[in-house]
C-alpha positions, -999 to +999 in steps of 0.1 A: +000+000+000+011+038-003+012+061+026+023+096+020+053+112+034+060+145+050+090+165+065+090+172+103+083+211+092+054+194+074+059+200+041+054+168+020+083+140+010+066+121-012+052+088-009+064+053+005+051+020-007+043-003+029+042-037+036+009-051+033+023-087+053+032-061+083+011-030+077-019-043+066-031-066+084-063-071+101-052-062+135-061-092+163-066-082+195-059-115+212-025-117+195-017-080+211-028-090+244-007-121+250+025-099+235+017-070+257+016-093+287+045-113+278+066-079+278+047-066+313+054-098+327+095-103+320+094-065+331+078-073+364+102-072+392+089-096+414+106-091+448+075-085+469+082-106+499+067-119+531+077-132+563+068-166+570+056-188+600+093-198+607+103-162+603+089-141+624+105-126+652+090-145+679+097-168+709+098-206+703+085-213+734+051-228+735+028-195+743+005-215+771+006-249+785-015-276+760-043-283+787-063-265+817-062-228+803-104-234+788-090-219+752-078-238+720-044-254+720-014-236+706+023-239+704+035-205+686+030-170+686+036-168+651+013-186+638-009-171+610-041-169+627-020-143+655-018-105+649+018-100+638+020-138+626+035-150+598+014-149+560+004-184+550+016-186+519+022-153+510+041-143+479+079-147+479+109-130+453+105-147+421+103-141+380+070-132+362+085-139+330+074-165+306+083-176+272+072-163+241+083-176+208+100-156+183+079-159+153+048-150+177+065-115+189+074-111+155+036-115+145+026-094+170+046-065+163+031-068+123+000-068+137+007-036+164+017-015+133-016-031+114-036-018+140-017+018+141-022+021+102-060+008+103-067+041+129-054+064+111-025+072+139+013+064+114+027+094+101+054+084+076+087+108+082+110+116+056+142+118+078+146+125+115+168+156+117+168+190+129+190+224+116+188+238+153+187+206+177+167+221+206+140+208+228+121+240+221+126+238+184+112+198+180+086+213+210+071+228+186+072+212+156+056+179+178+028+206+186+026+220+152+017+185+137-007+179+165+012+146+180+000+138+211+021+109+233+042+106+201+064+072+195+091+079+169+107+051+154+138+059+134+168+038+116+189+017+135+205+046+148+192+077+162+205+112+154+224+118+189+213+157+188+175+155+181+180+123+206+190+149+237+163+173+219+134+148+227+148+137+267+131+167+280+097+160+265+074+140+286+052+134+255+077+117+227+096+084+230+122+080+206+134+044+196+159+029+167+139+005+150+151-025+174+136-009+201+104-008+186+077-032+207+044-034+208+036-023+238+049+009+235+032+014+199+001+009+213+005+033+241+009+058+218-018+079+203+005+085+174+033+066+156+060+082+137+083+060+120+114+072+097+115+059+061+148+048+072+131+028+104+103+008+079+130-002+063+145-017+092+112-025+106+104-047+073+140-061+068+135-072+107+100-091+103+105-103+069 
């Protein structure tokens, strides 16, 4: 398919021919979801911890002699039925992470730009550069185009001076074309990617 291609001033850089095997697909939402929770997951830290029966701080000494005292029989103080006991199986340092299969990550990243190009949200760049490399400068070209929460995919390099431009602005991520996953497409409201980065992109999920 074609897709039209502009300049980050907005002036227009022709046109682009896209993938219809990564760009035009019809975008499945059950694919996305086990993808994005396969990334959430492995990014999960997973060192919530509890203290159990045997680790409380507490006495060993049995709490009340076994017969004659009229209440139920117990031999520690930190059992989980006291206050301050230990959790019954409570949740210990471990990995969330799971395994996903290559060809199924790749499938869901083809079908996380799909779903970007079936809404209407992928602007095609010409080239990511800038003659003055200042926060303020791509500021405003990012508010002149109307991005909001902007992703910008490039080559696999990025241009080190518009790279320090876009740290400062809490509303565009900047990515080299390996970095691109699909969570963070989707949380984006709009997807920029380089003519450089689809060429990457399509070499990569070829």
């Amino acid at each position: 398919m074609k897709a039209d291609a502009i300049k980050l001033d907005g002036a227009s850089a022709g046109s682009v021919d896209l993938d219809d095997a990564i760009f035009g697909l019809e975008p499945r939402r059950d694919i996305l979801h086990r993808v994005v929770r396969w990334q959430r997951n492995n990014a999960q830290q997973g060192t919530h911890s509890t203290l159990g029966r045997s680790e409380v701080s507490y006495s060993t000494k049995k709490i009340y002699r076994q017969k004659g005292t009229g209440g139920a029989r117990h031999g520690s103080k930190g059992a989980p039925i006291f206050r301050h006991g230990g959790v019954y199986k409570g949740p210990k340092p471990r990995s969330h992470g799971h395994e996903l299969t290559k060809k199924f990550r790749k499938l869901g990243l083809r079908h996380a730009l799909s779903a970007k190009q079936a809404a209407g949200e992928l602007v095609v760049l010409d080239a990511l550069t800038l003659d003055n490399a200042k926060t303020s400068m791509l500021a405003k070209h990012v508010t002149e185009r109307g991005w909001k929460r902007a992703l910008i995919i490039d080559g696999a390099s990025v241009n080190e001076d518009v790279s320090r431009a876009a740290r400062n602005l809490a509303n565009v991520d900047l990515l080299p074309s390996q970095g691109a996953n699909v969570y963070d497409i989707l949380k984006s409201d709009t997807l920029v990617i380089t003519k450089a980065g689809i060429e990457a992109l399509e070499a990569r999920l070829k």
